[in-house]
C-alpha positions in Angstrom: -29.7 -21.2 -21.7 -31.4 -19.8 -18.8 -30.2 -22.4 -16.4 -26.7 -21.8 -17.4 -26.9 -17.5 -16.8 -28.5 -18.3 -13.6 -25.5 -20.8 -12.4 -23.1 -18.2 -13.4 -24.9 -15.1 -11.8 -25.0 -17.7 -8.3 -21.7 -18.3 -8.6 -20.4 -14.7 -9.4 -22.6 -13.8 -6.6 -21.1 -16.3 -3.9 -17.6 -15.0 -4.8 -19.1 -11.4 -4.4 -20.6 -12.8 -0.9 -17.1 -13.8 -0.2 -15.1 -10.4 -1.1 -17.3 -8.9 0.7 -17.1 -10.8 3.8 -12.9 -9.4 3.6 -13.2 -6.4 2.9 -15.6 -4.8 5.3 -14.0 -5.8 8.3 -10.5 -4.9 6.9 -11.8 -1.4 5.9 -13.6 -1.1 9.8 -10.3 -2.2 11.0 -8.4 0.0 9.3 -10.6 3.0 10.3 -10.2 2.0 14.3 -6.5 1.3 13.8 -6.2 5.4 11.9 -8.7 6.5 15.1 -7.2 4.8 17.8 -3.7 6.1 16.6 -2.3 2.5 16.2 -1.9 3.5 12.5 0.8 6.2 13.3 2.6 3.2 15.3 2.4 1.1 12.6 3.5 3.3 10.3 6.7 4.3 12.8 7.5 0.5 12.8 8.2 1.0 9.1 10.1 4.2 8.6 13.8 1.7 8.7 12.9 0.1 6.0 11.7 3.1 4.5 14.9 4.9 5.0 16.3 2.1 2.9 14.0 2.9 0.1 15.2 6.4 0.0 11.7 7.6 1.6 11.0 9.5 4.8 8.6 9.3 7.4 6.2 11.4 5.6 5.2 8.7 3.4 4.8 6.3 6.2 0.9 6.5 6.3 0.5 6.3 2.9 2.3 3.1 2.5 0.4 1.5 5.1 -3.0 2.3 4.3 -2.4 1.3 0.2 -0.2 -2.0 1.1 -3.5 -3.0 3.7 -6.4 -1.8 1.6 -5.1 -0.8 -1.5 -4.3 2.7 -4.6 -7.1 4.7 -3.6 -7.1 4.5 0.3 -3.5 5.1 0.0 -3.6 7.8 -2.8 -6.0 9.8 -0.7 -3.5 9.3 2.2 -0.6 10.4 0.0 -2.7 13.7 -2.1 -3.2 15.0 1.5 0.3 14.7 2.5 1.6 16.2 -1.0 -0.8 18.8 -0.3 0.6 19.7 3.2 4.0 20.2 1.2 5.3 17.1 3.0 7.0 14.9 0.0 8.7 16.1 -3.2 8.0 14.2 -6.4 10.7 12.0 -6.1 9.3 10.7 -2.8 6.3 10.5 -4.2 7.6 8.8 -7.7 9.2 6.3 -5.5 5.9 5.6 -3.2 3.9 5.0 -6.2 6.1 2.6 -7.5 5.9 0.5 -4.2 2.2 1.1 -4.2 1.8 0.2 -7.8 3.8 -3.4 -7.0 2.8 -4.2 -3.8 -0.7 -2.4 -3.4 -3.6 -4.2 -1.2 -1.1 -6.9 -0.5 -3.5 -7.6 3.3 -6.6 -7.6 0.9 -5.8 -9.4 -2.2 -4.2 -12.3 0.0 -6.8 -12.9 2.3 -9.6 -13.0 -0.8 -7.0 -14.9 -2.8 -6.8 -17.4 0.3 -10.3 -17.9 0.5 -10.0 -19.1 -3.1 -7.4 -21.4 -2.3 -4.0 -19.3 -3.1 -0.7 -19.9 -1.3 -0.1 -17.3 0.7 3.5 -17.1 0.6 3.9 -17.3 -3.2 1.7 -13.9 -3.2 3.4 -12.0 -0.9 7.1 -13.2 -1.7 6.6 -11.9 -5.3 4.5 -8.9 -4.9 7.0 -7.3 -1.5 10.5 -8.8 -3.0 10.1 -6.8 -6.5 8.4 -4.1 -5.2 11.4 -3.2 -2.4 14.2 -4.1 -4.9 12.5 -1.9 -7.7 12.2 1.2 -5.3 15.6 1.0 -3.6 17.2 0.7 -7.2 15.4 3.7 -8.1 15.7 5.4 -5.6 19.5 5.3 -5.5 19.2 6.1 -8.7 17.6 9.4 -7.8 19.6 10.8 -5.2 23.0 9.2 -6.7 24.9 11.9 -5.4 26.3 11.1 -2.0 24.8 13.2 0.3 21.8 14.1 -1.4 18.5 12.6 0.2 15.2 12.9 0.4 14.2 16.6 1.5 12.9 16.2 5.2 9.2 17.5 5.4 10.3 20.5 7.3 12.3 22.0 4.5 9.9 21.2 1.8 7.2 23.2 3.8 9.6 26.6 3.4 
């Protein structure tokens, strides 16, 4: 009985060994990319795509920090940019819907990999759903022709 806790504690630990040795570095990488200002870049490279999805720039940040390391890095991110008065809820509606489909996508794929996951088959069905589901509902939203996501200037009034 003992034997067989102790193989299972081994193993859980090994796999623990193993997360770990993902997701320090990506968090320390993610840190230098926000300090070095190759986040902001990053987050510019997006904002087409973004447009698409009926979101503006302000949610840029956001988006990249929860698709690299996941809900709460991104959620901080976003809760400081809601705070600034720099999305409306819609914006922020559709961001968490992104974010709840496609969150930690860099993460869970590179500790998936380890365990021997294709790493196409993740990303394929995580991004695919999660931009289809956020462009139809963000159409949805601002139906209306003409109407659009409030730029961040005019929500700060």
């Amino acid at each position: 009985m003992l034997s067989i806790l102790w193989l299972g504690l081994k193993a859980s630990f090994q796999s623990l060994f193993k997360i770990l040795l993902i997701v320090i570095p990506l968090l320390v990488a993610l840190e230098i990319l926000k300090d070095s200002g190759w986040l902001q870049r990053i987050s510019r490279k997006v904002e087409p795509v973004l447009e698409r999805m009926y979101m503006t720039q302000a949610v840029a940040p956001a988006l990249v920090a929860g698709v690299f390391i996941g809900l709460i890095y991104g959620a901080g991110v976003l809760y400081q940019t809601r705070r600034e008065g720099m999305v409306d809820s819609r914006e922020m509606t559709l961001l968490c819907l992104f974010l709840g489909i496609n969150h930690a996508v860099v993460e869970d794929v590179a500790i998936l990999a380890a365990l021997g996951a294709r790493v196409w088959v993740l990303v394929v069905t995580r991004l695919i759903p999660a931009i289809v589901l956020t462009y139809l509902l963000g159409r949805w939203y601002y139906r209306d022709k003409g109407l659009r996501p409030a730029a961040p200037s005019e929500l700060g009034k």
